[in-house]
Each structure stands twice: as structure tokens, then as C-alpha cells.
C-alpha positions in Angstrom: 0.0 0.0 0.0 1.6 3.3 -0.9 2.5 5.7 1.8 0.2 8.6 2.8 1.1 12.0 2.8 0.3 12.7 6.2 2.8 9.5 6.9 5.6 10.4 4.7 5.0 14.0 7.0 5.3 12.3 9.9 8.7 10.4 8.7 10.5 13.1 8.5 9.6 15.0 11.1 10.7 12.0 13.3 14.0 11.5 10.9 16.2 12.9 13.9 13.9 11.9 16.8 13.8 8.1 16.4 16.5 7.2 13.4 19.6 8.7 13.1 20.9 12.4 14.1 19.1 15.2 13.7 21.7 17.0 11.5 24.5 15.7 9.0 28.3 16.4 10.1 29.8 16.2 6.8 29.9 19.8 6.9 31.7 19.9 10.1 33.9 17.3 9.7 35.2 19.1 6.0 36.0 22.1 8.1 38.0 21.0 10.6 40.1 18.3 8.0 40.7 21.4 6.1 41.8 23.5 8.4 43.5 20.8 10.7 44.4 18.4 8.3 47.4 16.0 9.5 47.8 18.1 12.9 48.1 15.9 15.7 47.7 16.4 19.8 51.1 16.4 20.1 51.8 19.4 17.9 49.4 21.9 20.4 51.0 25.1 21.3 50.5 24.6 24.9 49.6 21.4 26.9 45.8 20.4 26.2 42.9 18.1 28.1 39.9 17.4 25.8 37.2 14.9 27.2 35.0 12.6 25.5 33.1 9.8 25.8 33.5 6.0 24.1 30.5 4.2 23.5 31.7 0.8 23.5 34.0 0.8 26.1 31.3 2.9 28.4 34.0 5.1 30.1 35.9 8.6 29.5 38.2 9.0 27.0 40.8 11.7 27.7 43.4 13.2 24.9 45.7 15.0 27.2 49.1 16.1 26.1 50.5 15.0 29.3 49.6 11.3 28.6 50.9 10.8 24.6 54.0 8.8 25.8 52.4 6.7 27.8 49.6 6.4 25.8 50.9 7.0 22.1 46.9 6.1 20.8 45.7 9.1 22.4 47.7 11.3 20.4 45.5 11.3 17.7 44.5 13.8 14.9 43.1 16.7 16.1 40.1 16.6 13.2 39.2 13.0 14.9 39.3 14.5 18.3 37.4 17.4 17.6 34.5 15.7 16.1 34.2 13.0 18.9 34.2 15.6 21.7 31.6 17.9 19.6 29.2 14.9 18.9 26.5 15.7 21.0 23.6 12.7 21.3 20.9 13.3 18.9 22.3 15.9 17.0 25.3 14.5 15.7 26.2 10.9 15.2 29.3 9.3 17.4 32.3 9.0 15.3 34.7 6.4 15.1 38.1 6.2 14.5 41.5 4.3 14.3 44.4 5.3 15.7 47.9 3.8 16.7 45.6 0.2 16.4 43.1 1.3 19.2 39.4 1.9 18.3 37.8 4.8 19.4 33.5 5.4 19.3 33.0 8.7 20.6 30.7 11.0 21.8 30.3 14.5 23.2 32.7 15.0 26.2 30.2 16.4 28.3 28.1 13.3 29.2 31.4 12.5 31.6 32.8 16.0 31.5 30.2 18.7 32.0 33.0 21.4 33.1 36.6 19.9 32.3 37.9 21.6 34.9 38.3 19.1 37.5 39.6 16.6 34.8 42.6 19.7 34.0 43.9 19.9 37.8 43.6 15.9 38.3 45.7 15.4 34.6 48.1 17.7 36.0 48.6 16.3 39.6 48.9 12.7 38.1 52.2 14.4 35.6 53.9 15.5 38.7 53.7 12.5 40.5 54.4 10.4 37.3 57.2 12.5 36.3 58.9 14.9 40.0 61.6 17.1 37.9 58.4 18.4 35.9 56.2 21.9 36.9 58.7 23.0 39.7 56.9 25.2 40.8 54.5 22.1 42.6 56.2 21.1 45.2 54.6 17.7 45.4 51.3 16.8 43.4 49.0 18.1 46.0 50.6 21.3 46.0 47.9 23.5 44.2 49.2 26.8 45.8 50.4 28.0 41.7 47.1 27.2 40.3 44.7 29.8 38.6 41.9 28.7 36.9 39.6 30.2 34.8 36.0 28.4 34.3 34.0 29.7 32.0 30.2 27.9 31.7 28.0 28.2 28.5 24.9 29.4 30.7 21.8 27.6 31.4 18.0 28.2 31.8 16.4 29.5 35.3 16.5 26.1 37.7 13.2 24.7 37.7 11.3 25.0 40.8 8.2 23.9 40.1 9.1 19.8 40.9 7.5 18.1 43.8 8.7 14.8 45.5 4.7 14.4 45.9 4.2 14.5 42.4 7.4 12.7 40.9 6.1 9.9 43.4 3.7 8.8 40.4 6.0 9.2 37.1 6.8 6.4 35.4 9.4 5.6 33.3 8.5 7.7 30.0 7.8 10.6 32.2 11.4 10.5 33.7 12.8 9.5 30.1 10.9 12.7 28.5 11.1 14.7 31.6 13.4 16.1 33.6 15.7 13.2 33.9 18.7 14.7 31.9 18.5 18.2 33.8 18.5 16.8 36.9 21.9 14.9 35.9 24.1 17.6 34.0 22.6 20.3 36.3 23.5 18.0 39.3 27.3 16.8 37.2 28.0 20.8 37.1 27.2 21.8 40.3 29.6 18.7 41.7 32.3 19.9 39.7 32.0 23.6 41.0 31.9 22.3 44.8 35.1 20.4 44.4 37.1 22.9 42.8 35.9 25.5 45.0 36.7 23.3 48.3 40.8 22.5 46.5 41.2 26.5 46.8 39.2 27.8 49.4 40.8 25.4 51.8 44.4 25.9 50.5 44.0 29.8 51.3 43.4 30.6 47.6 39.6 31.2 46.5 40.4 34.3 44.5 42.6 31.9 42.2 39.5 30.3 41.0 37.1 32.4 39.1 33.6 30.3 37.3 31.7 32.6 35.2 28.5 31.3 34.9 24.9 32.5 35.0 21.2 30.8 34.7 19.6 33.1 32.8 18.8 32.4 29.6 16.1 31.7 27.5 14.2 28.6 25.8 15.3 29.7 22.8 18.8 30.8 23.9 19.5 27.4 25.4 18.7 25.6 22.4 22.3 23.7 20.9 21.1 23.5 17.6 19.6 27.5 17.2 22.0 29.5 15.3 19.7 31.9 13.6 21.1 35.2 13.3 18.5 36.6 16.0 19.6 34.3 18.7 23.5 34.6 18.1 23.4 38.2 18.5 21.0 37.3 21.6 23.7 35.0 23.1 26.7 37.9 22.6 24.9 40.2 24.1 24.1 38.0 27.1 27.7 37.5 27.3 28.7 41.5 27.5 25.9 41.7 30.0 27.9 38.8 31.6 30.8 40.8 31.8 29.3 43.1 33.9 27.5 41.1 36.3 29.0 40.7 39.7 31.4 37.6 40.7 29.3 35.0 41.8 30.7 31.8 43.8 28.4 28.8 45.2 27.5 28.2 48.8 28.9 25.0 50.1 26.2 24.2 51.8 23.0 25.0 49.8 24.8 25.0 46.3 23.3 28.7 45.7 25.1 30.9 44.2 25.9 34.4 45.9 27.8 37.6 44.9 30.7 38.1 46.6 30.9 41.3 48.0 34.0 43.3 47.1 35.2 41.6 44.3 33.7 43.4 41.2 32.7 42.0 38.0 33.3 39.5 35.9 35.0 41.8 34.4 37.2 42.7 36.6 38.0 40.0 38.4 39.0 38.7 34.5 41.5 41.6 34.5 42.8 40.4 38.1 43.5 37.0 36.7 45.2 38.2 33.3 47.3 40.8 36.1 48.6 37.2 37.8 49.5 35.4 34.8 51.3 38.7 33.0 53.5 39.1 35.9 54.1 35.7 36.5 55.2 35.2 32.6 57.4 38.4 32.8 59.3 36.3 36.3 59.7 33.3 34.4 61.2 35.0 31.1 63.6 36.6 33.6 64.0 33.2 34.8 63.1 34.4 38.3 59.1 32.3 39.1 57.7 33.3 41.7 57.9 30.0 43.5 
């Protein structure tokens, strides 16, 4: 029996929702071949850590500079690596490559990496111990006392307070699936990540080192991955100048608000602050005189 129009409709408008991604990469993927083409990890400028996510082997993958030696499959082509860590579920398909005769099926680095920032300090702390006569300035590798760290979050939308234990109580398991399931995990992931970087320098005497710049204020449409119409990128660049401008917020440890902190400025210039410390700790160094 030949298809219906209203079927062949509904095909389609189901394409991304129940087979295959919702958009094609092959534009993607030409871009950063071209531009990247036989660059590898090991030829970054400065010392990277780039999460992602295998499929098949259900754990993190992490291509960190520090590791190539060790681990000569990880240092892969940067192309390959780009397009697993960008290959968000649903919208683009995993991708899979070879490399140094190791498999890799990956996806978008956030499902175990929400904020890579955690994952940066602990790839550092493992080279020390691994390799002493490395980063003198650590004196050991819990010695976090010459670490700055800039954190900067993509935004999200207002927390939803409108769930009730009372209510969940009853939802079954498409109503967890299709509900809030996912925002309760990444919102939960991010918020985890926060609270243990914030704890490594508030209780080594150095909370100013750490600066997130975050905010939960966008829109629907804002929030939206896969919205690039010219409307809402000039929405989003303006959000971030207004960002600028904001004052420094940092989370409460114990009710994982977060607060201004009274006396410390902006984003903005608490940004300047940060780019102060690493400018004169560059010009010590150069004059091969660090400051620890």
C-alpha cells in the first residue's frame, strides 16, 4: 500500500527523533580536515585536556598532552578529536576512528565532562607524581598553591522550581525519560564539579585563584544547541557582555546557591585580576626568576 502523505510527514519529522541524528556532520567534519588536516595532539601550542566519551567501552576517554607517551593512541588527529568531543547525542552521530591500532567510538565529552575543569587539575597532579623534575613550581602533586583557573560555563536556563517529590512519586518511566531526567543529571554533574574545585582552593588559602563565570539566565530559545539563527546569536553575545558586567558569583557549600561576593567586582574585573597574575608571572619566568 503506498504511503500517505500525512505518513511520509510524519517520517521526517521523526528522521532525527527516532533514526539517526538530527543533523549531517559532513559539513563539520570538511572544516576541521581542512583546516587541521594531518595536525596531531602532540603538535598543540601549549599542553591540552579534551574529554570525550567512548560508546563501547562505556567510560571517558581523555586526549591530554601529558599522557601521549604513555599512551601514544591518544595522540590522535586533532580533526578526529574534535569531532568526537563535539558529537553531541541526537544531533550529531558518534564518530569512530582508528588510531595507533586502538578503536575509538566517541561522543560528546560532556556526558562525563560537564565542566573539564576538574579533569585539568587531576591530569596535571597525576604528571607531577608520574614524572617529580616536571612543573617545579609544585612542590609535590598536591601542591595546588600555583594554580589559577579560569572556568567559564556556556549558561543555562532558570532552575526549575516547580518539581515536587509528591508528584514525581507517580511518574513512570516515560515521564522521567521525557522529563526532567537529563536536567537533573548535567545540572547535578556541574554543580559537583564547582563544589570540588571551590573546596581544593578555598581550603588551600586561595579562592580568588578560582574564578567560574556562569549564569542561569537564559532563555528557551537561547539554550537551544542547535539554534544558530542570526536573532539568537546576537541574543547570546549580548548575554555574554551583559555577563561581563555582572557581579562575581561563587556557590554556597552548603545550599549549592550561588551568591555575589561582596567586594570583588565583576566578571570583568575580576578577568583583569586573573590576566594581572598570569602577566607578571610570565614576565618572572622569562627573567627566569618564578615566583615559586
Amino acid at each position: 500500500m503506498a504511503k500517505t502523505a500525512a505518513l511520509k510527514a510524519l517520517e521526517v519529522e521523526t528522521q532525527g527523533l527516532l533514526v539517526g541524528p538530527s543533523y549531517n556532520r559532513s559539513p563539520l567534519q570538511k572544516i576541521l580536515q581542512d583546516e587541521l588536516r594531518e595536525v596531531r595532539l602532540h603538535d598543540a601550542l601549549t599542553n591540552v585536556v579534551i574529554p570525550a566519551f567512548d560508546i563501547k567501552r562505556i567510560a571517558p576517554t581523555i586526549f591530554s598532552t601529558f599522557k601521549i607517551e604513555e599512551v601514544p593512541a591518544l595522540d590522535a588527529k586533532l580533526s578526529d578529536i574534535c569531532l568526537g568531543t563535539s558529537a553531541a547525542p541526537t544531533y550529531l552521530a558518534p564518530h569512530y576512528f582508528e588510531n595507533a591500532n586502538q578503536e575509538f567510538h566517541l561522543i560528546d565529552g560532556g556526558v562525563s565532562a560537564l565542566n573539564p575543569g576538574l579533569a585539568a587539575i587531576s591530569e596535571v597532579a597525576q604528571q607531577k607524581k608520574a614524572n617529580p623534575g616536571i612543573l617545579p613550581m609544585m612542590k609535590d602533586p598536591s601542591d595546588f598553591t600555583n594554580f589559577v583557573m579560569i572556568s567559564l560555563g556556556c549558561g543555562t536556563e532558570p532552575k526549575n522550581a516547580t518539581h515536587d517529590a509528591r508528584k514525581a512519586y507517580w511518574w513512570g518511566t516515560l515521564r522521567w525519560i521525557f522529563g526532567p531526567v537529563i536536567e537533573f543529571m548535567y545540572g547535578g554533574s556541574q554543580d559537583m564539579i564547582d563544589y570540588h574545585l571551590l573546596t581544593l582552593f578555598r581550603t588551600t588559602d586561595l579562592e580568588d585563584f578560582y574564578l567560574r563565570i556562569q549564569d542561569d539566565a537564559l532563555s528557551e530559545e537561547m539554550v537551544k544547541l542547535d539554534n544558530s539563527s542570526k536573532q539568537n546569536l546576537g541574543n547570546l553575545e549580548t548575554f555574554a557582555k551583559e555577563l561581563l558586567n555582572k557581579p562575581v558569583k561563587r556557590m554556597n557549600l552548603n545550599t549549592f546557591e550561588f551568591k555575589p561576593v561582596p567586594g570583588k567586582g565583576t566578571n570583568a574585573d575580576a578577568l583583569k585580576r586573573m590576566a594581572k597574575l598570569l602577566y607578571d608571572e610570565k614576565q618572572n619566568r622569562l627573567k627566569g626568576n618564578s615566583s615559586n
